[in-house]
Every structure is written in structure tokens, then in C-alpha cells.
C-alpha positions as CSV (number, residue, x, y, z in Angstrom):
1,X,0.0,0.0,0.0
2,X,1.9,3.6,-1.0
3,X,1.0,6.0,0.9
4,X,1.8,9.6,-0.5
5,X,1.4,13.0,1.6
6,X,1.6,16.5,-0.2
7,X,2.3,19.4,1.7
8,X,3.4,22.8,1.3
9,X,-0.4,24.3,0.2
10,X,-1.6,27.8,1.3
11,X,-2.6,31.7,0.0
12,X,-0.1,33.6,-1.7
13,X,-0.6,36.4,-3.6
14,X,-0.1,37.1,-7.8
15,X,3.6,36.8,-8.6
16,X,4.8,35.0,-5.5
17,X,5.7,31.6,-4.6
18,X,5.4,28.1,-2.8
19,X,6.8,24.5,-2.6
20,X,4.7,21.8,-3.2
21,X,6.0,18.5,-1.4
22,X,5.0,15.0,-2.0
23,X,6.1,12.2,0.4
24,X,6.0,8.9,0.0
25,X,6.0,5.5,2.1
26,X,9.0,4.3,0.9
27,X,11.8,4.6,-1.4
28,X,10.6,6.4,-4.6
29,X,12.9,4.3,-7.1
30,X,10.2,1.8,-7.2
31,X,7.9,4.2,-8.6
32,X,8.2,4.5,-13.4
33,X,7.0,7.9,-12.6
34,X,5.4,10.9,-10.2
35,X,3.9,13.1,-10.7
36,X,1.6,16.2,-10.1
37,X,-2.4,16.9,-10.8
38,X,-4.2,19.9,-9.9
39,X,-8.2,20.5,-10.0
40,X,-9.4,24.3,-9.7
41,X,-13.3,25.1,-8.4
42,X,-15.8,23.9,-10.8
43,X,-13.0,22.1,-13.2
44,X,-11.7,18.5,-14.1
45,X,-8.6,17.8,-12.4
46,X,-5.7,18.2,-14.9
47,X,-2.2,17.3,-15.5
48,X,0.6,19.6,-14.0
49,X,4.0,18.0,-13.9
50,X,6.0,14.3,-14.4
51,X,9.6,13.2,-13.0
52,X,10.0,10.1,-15.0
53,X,13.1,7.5,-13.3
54,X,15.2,10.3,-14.5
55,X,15.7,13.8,-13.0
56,X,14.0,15.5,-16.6
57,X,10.3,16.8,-16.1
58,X,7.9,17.4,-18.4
59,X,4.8,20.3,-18.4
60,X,1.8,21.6,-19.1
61,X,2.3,24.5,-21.0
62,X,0.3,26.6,-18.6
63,X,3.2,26.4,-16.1
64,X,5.9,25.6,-18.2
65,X,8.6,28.3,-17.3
66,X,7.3,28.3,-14.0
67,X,7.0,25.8,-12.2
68,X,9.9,23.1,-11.7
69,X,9.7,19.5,-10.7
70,X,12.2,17.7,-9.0
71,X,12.3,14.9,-6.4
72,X,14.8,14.0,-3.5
73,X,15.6,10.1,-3.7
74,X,17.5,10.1,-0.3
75,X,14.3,11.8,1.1
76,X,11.5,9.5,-0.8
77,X,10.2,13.4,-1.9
78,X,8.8,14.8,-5.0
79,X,8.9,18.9,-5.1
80,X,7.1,21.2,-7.0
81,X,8.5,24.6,-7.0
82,X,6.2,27.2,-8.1
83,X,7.1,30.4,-9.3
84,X,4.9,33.9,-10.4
85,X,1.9,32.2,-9.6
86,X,-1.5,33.3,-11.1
87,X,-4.9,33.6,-10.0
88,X,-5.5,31.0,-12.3
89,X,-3.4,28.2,-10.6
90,X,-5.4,28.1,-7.7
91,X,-6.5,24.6,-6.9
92,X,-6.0,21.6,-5.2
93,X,-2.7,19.5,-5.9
94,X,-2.4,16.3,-5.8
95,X,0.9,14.0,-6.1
96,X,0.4,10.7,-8.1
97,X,3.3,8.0,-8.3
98,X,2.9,5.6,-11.0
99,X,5.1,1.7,-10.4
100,X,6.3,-0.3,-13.2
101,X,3.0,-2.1,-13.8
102,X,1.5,0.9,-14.0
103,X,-0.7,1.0,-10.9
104,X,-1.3,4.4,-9.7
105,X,-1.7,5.8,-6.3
106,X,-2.7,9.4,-5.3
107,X,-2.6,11.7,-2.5
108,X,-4.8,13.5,-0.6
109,X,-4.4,16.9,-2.4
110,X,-3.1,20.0,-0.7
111,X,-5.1,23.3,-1.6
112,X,-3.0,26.3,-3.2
113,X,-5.0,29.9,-3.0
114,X,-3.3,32.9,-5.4
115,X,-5.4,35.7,-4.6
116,X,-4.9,39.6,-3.6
């Protein structure tokens, strides 16, 4: 059973920033790939950020630029810095690790509020 936690949620305003952090039960190098999910108010959760086995991520291109994923093997921790944050990325995040049979398992979301 993997257990993940995020953490690092809260208000910020336009243009600042927070770290996202997603720990896991476990070593991480059993996972093919982790990832991040966000679903805004009144929207379908959607795809933010992957970390494959490797240390390259891959985006959406709404936060491509700004936002940067990277994980901490030592620590079984996937981060998710993000930078000049918009109204617009308000939501809750979740972290999603994907194993080598392709099972997924999800968090329990942290919320993120960019607001004035």
C-alpha cells in the first residue's frame, strides 16, 4: 500500500511563490514515474508536472517556465517549486506516483489559493 502526503499548500498572492512537497511511504525508485495533478473550483482535475526515473520533467504548458519538478531520492520526496503564480493556478494539488506495472496511487491533495 503507497501512501503519498503533499504538503506545502496555502494563500499567496499574484507573482509570488510556494513548494509543493510530496512524500512517500517508501523509497521512490520503485515508482516508473510521479507526478503532479491539480483541480481548480468547478474544473476536471488536470495534469501539471511528471519526473520520470530520471531527473528531466515534463509540463503543461500553462506552467511551463514556472513551475519546476524535481524529487529527493535520499528523502522519498517529489517537489514542486512554483514560481509567479496566477490567479488561475489556484486549486488543489495532488501527487500521483505511478510503479512499473502501471498502478497508480494518489494523495490527498493539498489546496493552493493565489489571490490579492
Amino acid at each position: 500500500q503507497v501512501q503519498l502526503v503533499e504538503s506545502g499548500g496555502g494563500l499567496v498572492q499574484p507573482g509570488g511563490s510556494l513548494r509543493l512537497s510530496c512524500a512517500a511511504s517508501g523509497t521512490i525508485s520503485r515508482f516508473r514515474a510521479m507526478g503532479w495533478y491539480r483541480q481548480g473550483p468547478e474544473k476536471q482535475r488536470e495534469w501539471v508536472a511528471t519526473i520520470d526515473s530520471g531527473v528531466i520533467g515534463t509540463y503543461a504548458d500553462s506552467v511551463r517556465g514556472r513551475f519546476t519538478i524535481s524529487k529527493e531520492v535520499d528523502k522519498n520526496t517529489v517537489n514542486l517549486q512554483m514560481n509567479s503564480l496566477k490567479p488561475e493556478d489556484t486549486a488543489v494539488y495532488y501527487c500521483k506516483a505511478t510503479d512499473f506495472w502501471g498502478e497508480d496511487s494518489w494523495g490527498q491533495g493539498t489546496q493552493v489559493t493565489v489571490s490579492s
